[in-house]
C-alpha positions in Angstrom: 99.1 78.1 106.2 95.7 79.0 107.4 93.2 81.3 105.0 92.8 84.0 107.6 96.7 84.3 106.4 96.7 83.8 102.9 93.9 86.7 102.4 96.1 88.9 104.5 99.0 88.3 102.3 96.8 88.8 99.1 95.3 92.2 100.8 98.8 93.3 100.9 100.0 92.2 97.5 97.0 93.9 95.7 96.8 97.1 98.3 100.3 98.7 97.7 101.7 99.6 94.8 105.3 100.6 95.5 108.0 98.6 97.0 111.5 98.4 97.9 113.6 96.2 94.9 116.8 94.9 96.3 119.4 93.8 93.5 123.2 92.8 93.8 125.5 95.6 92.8 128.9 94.7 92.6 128.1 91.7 94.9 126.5 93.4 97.6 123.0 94.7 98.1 121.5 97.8 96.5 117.8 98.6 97.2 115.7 101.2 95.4 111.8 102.1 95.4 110.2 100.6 92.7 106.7 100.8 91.7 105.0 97.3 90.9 102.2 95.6 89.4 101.7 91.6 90.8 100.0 89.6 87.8 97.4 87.0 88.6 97.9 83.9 90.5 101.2 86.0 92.0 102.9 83.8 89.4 104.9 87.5 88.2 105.2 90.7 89.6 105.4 93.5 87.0 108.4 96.4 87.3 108.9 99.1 84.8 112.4 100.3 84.7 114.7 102.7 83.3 117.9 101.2 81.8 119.1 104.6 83.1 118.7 103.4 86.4 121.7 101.5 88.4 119.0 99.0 89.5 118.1 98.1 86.2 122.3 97.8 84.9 122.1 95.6 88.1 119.4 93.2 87.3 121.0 92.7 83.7 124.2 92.1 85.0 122.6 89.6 87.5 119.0 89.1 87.8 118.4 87.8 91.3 116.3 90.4 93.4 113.8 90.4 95.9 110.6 93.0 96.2 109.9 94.2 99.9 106.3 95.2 99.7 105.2 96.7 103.6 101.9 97.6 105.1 101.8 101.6 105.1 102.7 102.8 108.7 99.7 104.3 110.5 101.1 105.9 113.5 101.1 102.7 115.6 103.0 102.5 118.5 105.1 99.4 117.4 105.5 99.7 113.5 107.1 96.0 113.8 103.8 95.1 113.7 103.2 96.2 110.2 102.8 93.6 107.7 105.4 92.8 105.1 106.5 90.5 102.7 109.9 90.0 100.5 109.0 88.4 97.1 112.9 86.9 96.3 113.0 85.7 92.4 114.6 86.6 89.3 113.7 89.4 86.8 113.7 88.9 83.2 113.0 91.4 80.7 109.4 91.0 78.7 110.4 92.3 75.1 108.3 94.3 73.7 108.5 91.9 70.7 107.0 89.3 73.5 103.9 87.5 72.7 102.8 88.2 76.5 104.5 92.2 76.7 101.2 93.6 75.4 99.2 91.9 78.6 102.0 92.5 81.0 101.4 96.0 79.5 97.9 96.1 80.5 98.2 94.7 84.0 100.8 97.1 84.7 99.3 100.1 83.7 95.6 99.4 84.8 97.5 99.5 88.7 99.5 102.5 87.2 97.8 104.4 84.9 100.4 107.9 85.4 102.8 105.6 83.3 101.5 105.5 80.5 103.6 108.1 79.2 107.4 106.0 80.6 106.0 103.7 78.2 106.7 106.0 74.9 110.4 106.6 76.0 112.9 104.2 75.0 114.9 103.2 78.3 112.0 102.2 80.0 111.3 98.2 80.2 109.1 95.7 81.3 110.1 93.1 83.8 108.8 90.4 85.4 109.9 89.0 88.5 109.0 85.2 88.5 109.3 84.4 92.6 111.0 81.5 93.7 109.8 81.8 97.5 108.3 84.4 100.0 108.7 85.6 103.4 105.7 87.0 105.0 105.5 88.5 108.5 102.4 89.9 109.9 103.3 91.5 112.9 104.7 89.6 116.7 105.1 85.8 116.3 103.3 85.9 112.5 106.0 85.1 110.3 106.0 82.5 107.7 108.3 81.3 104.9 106.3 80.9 101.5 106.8 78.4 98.7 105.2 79.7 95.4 102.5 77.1 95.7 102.0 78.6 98.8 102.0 82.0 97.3 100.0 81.3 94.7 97.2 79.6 96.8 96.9 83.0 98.7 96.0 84.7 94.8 92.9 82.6 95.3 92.1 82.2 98.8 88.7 84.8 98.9 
């Protein structure tokens, strides 16, 4: 994967802050708008849920999901062209007994500072989805498939 790529990909990541989390609900798919927080090296991407919330019953029942995170549409005349990628992982919950839920924390709410106060209330959770691959596609014949290594190199690619 060339650099020009991986930077896009980064841009993306660390540009947008809301994304579309698909989880299985009763073996099918259920998507919801989720707002996110990717830690460094893309080795987690942070979510902040509700227990409340049938997204969050589903990832506890089964924890498979995947993040959609898209470029925001400008108007263009094609908006296939807008760049995208779907994070597909798992989501565990960080504890708040964790030894890493204070950082995660942190991270989180240094992209999202408005929840600070989701954070006194006791349905809300941390999670972390830890990817397992990526699918990136940048617009007309720019579409890749994306190991973590892969993913990860784009974290560092300046």
């Amino acid at each position: 994967m060339k650099p020009d790529e991986l930077r896009l990909i980064a841009a993306l990541l660390l540009s947008e802050r809301v994304a579309a989390l698909g989880t299985l609900r009763n073996g099918g798919p259920f998507t919801s708008l989720v707002a996110f927080a990717p830690e460094a090296g893309f080795n987690g991407f942070l979510l902040h849920l509700s227990s409340l919330s049938p997204h969050t019953q589903q990832l506890t029942a089964d924890p498979r999901a995947a993040l959609l995170i898209a470029e925001r549409d400008d108007s263009r005349d094609d908006p296939q062209t807008l760049a995208r990628i779907t994070i597909l992982g798992t989501a565990v919950q960080i504890l708040p007994t964790a030894p890493d839920h204070a950082a995660a924390k942190a991270i989180y709410l240094a992209r999202l500072p408005a929840a600070a106060m989701l954070f006194d209330f006791a349905d809300f959770s941390l999670f972390r989805l830890i990817p397992c691959e990526a699918r990136y596609v940048g617009g007309f014949a720019r579409a890749f498939t994306l190991s973590v290594e892969q993913l990860q190199q784009a974290a560092v690619t300046k």
